[in-house]
C-alpha positions in Angstrom: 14.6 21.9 -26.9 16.0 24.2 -24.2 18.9 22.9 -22.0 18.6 23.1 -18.5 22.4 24.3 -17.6 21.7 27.4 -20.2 18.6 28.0 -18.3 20.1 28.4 -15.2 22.9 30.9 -16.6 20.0 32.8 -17.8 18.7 32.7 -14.7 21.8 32.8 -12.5 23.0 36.5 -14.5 19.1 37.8 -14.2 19.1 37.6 -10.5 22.6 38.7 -9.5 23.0 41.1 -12.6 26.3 40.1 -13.1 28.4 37.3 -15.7 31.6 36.8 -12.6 29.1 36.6 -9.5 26.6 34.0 -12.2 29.9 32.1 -13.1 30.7 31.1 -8.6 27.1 30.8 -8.4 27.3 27.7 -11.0 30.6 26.9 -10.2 32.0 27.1 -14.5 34.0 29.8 -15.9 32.4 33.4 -16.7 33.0 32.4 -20.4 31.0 29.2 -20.1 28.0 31.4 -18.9 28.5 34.2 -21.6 28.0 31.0 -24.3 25.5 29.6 -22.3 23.4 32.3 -22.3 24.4 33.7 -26.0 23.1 29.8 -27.3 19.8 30.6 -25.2 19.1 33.8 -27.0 19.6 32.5 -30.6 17.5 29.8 -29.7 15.2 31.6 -28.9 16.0 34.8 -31.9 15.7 37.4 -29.3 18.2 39.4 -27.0 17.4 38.8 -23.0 20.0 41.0 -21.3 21.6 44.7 -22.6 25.5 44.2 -21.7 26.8 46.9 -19.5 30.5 48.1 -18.2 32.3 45.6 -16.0 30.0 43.1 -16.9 27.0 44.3 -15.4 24.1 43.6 -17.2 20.2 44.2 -17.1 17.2 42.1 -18.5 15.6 43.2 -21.7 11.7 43.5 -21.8 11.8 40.0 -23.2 14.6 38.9 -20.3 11.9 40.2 -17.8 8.7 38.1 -19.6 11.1 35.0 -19.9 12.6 35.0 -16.7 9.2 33.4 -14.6 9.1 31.2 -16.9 12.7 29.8 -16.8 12.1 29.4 -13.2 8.9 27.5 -13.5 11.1 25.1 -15.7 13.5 24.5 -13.7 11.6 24.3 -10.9 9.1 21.5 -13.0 12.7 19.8 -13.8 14.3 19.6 -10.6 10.9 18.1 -9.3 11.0 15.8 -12.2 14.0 14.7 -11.2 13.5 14.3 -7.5 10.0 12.4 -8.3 12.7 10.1 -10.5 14.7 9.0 -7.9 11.3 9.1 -5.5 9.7 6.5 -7.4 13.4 4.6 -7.9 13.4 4.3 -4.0 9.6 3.3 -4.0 8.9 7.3 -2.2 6.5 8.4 -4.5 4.1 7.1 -7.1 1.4 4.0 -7.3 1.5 1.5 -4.5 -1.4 -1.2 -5.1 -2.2 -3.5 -1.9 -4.7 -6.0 -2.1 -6.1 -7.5 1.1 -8.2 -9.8 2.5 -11.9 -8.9 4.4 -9.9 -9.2 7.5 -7.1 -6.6 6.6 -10.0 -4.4 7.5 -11.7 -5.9 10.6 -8.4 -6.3 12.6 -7.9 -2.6 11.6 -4.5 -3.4 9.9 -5.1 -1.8 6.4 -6.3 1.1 8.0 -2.7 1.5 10.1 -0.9 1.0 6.7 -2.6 3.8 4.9 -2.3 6.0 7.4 1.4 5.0 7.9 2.5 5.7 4.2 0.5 8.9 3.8 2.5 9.9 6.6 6.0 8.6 6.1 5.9 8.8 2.2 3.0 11.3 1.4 4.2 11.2 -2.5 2.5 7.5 -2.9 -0.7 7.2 -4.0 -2.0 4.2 -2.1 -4.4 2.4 -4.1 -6.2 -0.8 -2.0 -8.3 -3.2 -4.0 -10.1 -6.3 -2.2 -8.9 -9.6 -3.5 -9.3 -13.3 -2.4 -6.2 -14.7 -1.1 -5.6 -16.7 -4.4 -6.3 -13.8 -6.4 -3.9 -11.8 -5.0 -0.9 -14.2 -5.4 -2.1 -14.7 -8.9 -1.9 -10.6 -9.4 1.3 -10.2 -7.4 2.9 -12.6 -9.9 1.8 -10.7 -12.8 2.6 -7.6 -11.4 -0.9 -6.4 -10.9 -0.4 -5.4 -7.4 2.9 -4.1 -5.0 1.7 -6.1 -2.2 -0.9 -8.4 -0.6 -2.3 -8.7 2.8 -3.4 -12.4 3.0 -4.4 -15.7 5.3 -1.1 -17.7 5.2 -0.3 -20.5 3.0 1.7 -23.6 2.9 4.1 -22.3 0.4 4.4 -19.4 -2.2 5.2 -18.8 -5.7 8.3 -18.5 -7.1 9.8 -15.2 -6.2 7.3 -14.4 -3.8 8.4 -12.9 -0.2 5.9 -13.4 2.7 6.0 -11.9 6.3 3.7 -12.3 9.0 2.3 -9.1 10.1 -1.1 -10.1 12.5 -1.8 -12.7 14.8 -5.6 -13.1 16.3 -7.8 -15.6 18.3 -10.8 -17.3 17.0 -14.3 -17.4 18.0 -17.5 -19.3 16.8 -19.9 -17.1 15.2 -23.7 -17.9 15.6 -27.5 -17.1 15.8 -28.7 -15.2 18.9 -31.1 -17.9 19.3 -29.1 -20.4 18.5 -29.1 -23.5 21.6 -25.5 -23.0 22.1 -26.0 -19.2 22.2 -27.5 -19.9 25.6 -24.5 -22.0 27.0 -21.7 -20.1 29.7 -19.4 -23.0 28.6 -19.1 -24.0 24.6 -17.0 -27.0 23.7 -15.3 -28.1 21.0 -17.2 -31.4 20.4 -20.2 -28.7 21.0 -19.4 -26.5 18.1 -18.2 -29.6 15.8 -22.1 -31.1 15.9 -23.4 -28.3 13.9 -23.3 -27.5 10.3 -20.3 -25.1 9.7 -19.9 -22.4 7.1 -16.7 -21.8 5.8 -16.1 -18.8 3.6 -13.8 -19.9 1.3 -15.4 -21.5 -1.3 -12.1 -22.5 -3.9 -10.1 -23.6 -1.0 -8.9 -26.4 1.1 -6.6 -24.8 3.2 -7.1 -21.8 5.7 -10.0 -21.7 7.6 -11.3 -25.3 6.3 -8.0 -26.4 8.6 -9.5 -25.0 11.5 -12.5 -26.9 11.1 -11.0 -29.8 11.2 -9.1 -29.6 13.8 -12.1 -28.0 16.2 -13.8 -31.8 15.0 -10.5 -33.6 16.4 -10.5 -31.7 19.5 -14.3 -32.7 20.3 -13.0 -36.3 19.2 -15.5 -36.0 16.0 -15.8 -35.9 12.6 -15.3 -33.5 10.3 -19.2 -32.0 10.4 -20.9 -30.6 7.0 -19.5 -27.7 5.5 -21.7 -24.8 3.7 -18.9 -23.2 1.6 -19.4 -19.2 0.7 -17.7 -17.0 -0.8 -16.5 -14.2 2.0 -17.0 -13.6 5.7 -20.0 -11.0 5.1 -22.1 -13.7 3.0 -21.1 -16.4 6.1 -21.8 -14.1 8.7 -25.2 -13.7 7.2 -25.8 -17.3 6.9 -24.8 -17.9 10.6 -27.6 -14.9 11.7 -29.9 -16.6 9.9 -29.1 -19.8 11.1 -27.7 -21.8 8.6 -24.5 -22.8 10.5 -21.7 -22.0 12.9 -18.6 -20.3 11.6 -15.1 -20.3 13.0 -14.0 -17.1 12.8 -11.2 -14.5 13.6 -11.7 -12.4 16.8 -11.6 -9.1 14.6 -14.7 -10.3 12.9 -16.6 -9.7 16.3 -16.5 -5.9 15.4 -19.1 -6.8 13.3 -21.9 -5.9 14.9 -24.6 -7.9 12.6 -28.6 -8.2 13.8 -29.0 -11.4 15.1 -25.3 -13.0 15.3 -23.4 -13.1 18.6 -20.1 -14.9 18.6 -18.7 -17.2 22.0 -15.9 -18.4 23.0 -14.6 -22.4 22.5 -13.4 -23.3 25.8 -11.2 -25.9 24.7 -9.8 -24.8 21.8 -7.5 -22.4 20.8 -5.8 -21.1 17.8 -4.3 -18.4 16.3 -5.1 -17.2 11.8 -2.6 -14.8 11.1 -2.3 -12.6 8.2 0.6 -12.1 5.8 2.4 -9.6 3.7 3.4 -11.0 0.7 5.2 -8.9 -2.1 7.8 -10.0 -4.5 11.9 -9.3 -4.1 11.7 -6.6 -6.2 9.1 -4.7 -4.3 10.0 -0.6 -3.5 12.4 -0.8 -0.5 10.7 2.4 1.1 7.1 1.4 0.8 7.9 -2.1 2.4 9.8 -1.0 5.7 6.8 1.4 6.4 4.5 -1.8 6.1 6.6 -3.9 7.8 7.3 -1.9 10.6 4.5 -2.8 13.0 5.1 -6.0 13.0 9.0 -5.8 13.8 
């Protein structure tokens, strides 16, 4: 296998023509590059440069074939090498984010992707859409980098978590729904209709808002038709099958037959999260992070 340091003597004498002037170039003794490039040629079993006076020295016909060549090695090692220390740093290579439905309504996925192809256009941003217990399940066993996700109560072991989005909610409905018709909704309003909640393996998140939109209209807790996502509720509330509490972003949704009010007398605030674990790349996290500083 070639060396790289007799490569660059090679290359070093072929482009100043000249053993002293290769020798400051590398910053070694002339003597160093005469062995150098002597080892090169009987690797190789052929002669690359005719020796002249003084040291001056010209390329053979093989010195002029091989000499691209050296360069495009070099060139391929030194890039190997910077792509090292790229991915090292978290500058280059895979960075798998899962997120949430919401990631995308509220636009933040969008500003991340954009951000890294910007700041750190070596990564190769690769976005997969996972439930919010999915993805701390896959950032534990290293399936993902990071996770955009609906805060939780507490996290796994090892598992860092900042918050990066805070929106309003709104109740999502039929068009013809009765309280469709209403200037004013209330909380005790919203809590005496069927609800749908999509998260169907949960009992925290969005369920929690449901309860406390029942305690705010002084009522119970109403019945809950549990789905699986916000697309599948949304399509249940158009069709009018229920009421869901929903994030403001999801009003960007621009479904036939759902509209989305206000509740006058409640107010809260779902936030999303950036979860990823300690040892996650330094680079890639301060360009995800820096929105929300």
């Amino acid at each position: 296998m070639l060396e790289p340091d007799i490569l660059r003597a090679f290359v070093a004498v072929a482009e100043l023509g000249h053993f002293v002037r290769a020798a400051d170039r590398l910053d070694v003794a002339q003597s160093v590059v005469s062995k150098r490039l002597k080892r090169l040629e009987d690797q190789l079993g052929v002669r690359l440069v005719e020796r002249g006076k003084r040291n001056r020295v010209c390329l053979t016909r093989a010195g002029e074939l091989f000499l691209p060549e050296a360069r495009s090695g070099l060139a391929a090692l030194d890039r190997t090498e910077q792509l090292g220390r790229m991915f090292a740093r978290g500058e280059a290579g895979p960075v798998r984010i899962g997120f949430v439905f919401s990631a995308i309504m509220t636009g933040v996925l969008p500003r991340m992707i954009r951000a890294l192809r910007s700041r750190l256009p070596d990564t190769d941003v690769q976005p997969t859409f996972l439930e919010t217990p999915e993805q701390l399940s896959a950032i534990q066993d290293g399936k993902i980098d990071f996770g955009i996700v609906r805060p939780r109560p507490a996290y796994p072991e090892g598992v860092l978590a900042s918050v990066i989005h805070g929106e309003g909610v709104v109740v999502a409905m039929s068009s013809d729904h009765p309280l469709a018709g209403r200037s004013v909704i209330r909380a005790r309003d919203v809590a005496a209709n069927r609800m749908i909640v999509p998260q169907f393996h949960e009992e925290v998140g969005l369920i929690d808002i449901i309860k406390d939109v029942a305690k705010a209209g002084g009522a119970s807790v109403p019945e809950i038709v549990r789905t699986a996502d916000f697309i599948t509720a949304a399509g249940l509330a158009a069709a009018g099958m229920g009421l869901v509490m929903a994030p403001r972003s999801l009003t960007r949704l621009a479904l036939e037959g759902l509209c989305y009010r206000d509740v006058s007398d409640y107010q809260a605030m779902l936030e999303l999260v950036l979860i990823r674990r300690a040892d996650a790349p330094v680079a890639v996290r301060d360009v995800l992070l820096e929105p929300a500083r």
